[in-house]
N, C-alpha and C positions, 0 to 999 in steps of 0.2 A: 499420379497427379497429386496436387498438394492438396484437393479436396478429399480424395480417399486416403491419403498418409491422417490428415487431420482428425477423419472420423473414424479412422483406424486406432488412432492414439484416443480417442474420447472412448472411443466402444473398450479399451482397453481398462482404460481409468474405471469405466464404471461397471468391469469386472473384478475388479480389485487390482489389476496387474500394475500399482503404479509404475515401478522399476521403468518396466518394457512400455511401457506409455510415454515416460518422459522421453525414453530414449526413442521412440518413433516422433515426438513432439519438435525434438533437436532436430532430427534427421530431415523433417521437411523446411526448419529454418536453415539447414545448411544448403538443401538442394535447390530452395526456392526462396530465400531470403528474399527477394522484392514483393512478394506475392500477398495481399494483406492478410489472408490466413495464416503467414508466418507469426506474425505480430499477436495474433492469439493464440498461436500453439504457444510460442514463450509465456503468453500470460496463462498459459493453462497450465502449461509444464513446472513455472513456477510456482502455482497453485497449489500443485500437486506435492512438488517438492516442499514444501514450506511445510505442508500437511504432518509428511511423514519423518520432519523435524530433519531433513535433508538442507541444514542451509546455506551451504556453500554450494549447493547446484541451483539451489533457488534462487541465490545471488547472485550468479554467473545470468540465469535464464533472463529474471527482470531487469539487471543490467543492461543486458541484448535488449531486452524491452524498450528500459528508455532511450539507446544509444539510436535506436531505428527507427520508432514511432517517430519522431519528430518532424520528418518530410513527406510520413504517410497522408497523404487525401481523403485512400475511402480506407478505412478497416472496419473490421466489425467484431463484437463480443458476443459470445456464447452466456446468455442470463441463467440462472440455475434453473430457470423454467426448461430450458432446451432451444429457447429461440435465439435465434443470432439475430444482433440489429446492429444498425450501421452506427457506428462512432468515427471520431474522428482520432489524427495519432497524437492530438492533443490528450484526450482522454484515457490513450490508453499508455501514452507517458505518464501520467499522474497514476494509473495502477502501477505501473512500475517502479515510482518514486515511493509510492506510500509500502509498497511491501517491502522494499530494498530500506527504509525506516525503521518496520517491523522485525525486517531482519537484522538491522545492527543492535536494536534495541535486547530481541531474545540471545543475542547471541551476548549481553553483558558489556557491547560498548559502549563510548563515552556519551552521554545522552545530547552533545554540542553535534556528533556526528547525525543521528538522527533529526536536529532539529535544521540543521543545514537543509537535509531532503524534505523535510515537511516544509521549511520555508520558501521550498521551487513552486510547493502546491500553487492550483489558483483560488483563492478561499472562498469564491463562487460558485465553482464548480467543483464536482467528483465529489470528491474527500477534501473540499477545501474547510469547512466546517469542523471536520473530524482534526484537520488535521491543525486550525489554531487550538480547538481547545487542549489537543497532546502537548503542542508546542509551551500549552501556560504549565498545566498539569505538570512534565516532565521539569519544567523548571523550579516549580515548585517542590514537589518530591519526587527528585533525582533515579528513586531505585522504587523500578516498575512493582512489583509487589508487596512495597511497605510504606505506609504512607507516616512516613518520619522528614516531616518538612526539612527543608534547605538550611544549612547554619546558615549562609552568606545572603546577609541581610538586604544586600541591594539585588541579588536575586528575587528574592523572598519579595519583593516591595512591587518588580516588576512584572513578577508572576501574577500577584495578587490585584495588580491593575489592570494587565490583561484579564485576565478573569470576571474583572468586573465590568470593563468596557463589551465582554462577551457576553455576558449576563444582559446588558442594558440591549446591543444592537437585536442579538440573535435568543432572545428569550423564551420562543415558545416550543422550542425544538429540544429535541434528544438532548443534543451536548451543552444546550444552554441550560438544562435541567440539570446535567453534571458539574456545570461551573458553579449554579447553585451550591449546591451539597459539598464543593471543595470547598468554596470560598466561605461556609457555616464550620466543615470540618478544620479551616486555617483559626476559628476566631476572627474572619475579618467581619 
C-alpha cells in the first residue's frame, strides 16, 4: 500500500539507508502516482537526495514534485517533528521549486536559471519571503559563496532597490534582517 512503501522509505531514511529509502520513495511514486503520499515521498526523496549531495536524483524527484503537485487537492507533509498536516499541491510545488533553485544554484548554474524558479514562488506564502530576498541577494552577488558584488551596474542598482523595498515592506523578519546587512555590506 502506498502508506506502508511511504513509512518504509521514512523508517529507512532515519536508519541511515538513504540509497534504499529513495529508492522505496520512487517506487511508491511510480506504483501510486495519484495517491497524495506520492507527492511527499518526492519531497522526501528529494530531501534526502539533496542531503547526500545526490543532485541529479534530487532534481529528477522535485521536478516530479512540481510537475504533479499542481492538480493535487489534499496532500500532506511530514514536519520534522514526525507529524503530517495537510497542505495543499500549491505548497508543495513551491517546495519543489525552491529546492530545484537550490539545486541549480549548488550545482554552479547561471544564477538567471534559479531566479526564474524563485520567481514562480508566491512571496506570501512558503518560501515566498526567502525566496525574494535570494532573488535580490543572487543578483547582487552573482557567486553564492563570495560576496564580490556584480560589475553590471544596472544589476547592481536593481538589486539594491529591491533590497531596499524589502527592507522597508518586510522589516522585522529573518531575511528583512539580511537585506539589512546586504544593503550596509553594498555601501548603500
Amino acid at each position: 500500500s502506498p502508506k506502508a512503501l511511504f513509512l518504509k522509505g521514512d523508517l529507512l531514511a532515519r536508519q541511515g539507508g538513504d540509497q534504499e529509502s529513495i529508492r522505496v520513495f520512487s517506487a511508491l511514486m511510480e506504483q501510486y502516482p495519484e495517491h497524495p503520499l506520492a507527492l511527499e515521498a518526492a519531497l522526501s526523496g528529494a530531501r534526502l537526495a539533496y542531503s547526500i549531495r545526490d543532485f541529479a536524483r534530487a532534481r529528477e524527484l522535485a521536478q516530479w514534485l512540481v510537475e504533479h503537485a499542481d492538480g493535487a487537492t489534499q496532500a500532506q507533509i511530514l514536519g520534522d517533528d514526525g507529524v503530517h498536516r495537510k497542505s495543499s499541491g500549491k505548497t508543495l510545488r513551491d517546495y519543489g521549486l525552491w529546492m530545484l533553485a537550490w539545486i541549480t544554484i549548488r550545482l554552479g548554474e547561471p544564477t538567471q536559471s534559479a531566479d526564474s524558479l524563485l520567481a514562480q514562488l508566491d512571496p506570501d506564502v512558503a518560501f515566498g519571503e526567502a525566496a525574494l530576498y535570494w532573488r535580490a541577494r543572487l543578483l547582487l552577488y552573482p557567486k553564492l559563496h563570495v560576496l564580490v558584488p556584480t560589475q553590471n551596474l544596472e544589476q547592481k542598482r536593481l538589486a539594491l532597490e529591491e533590497l531596499a523595498a524589502f527592507v522597508t515592506e518586510r522589516p522585522a523578519g529573518y531575511y528583512g534582517h539580511l537585506a539589512r546587512l546586504l544593503l550596509v555590506h553594498a555601501g548603500a
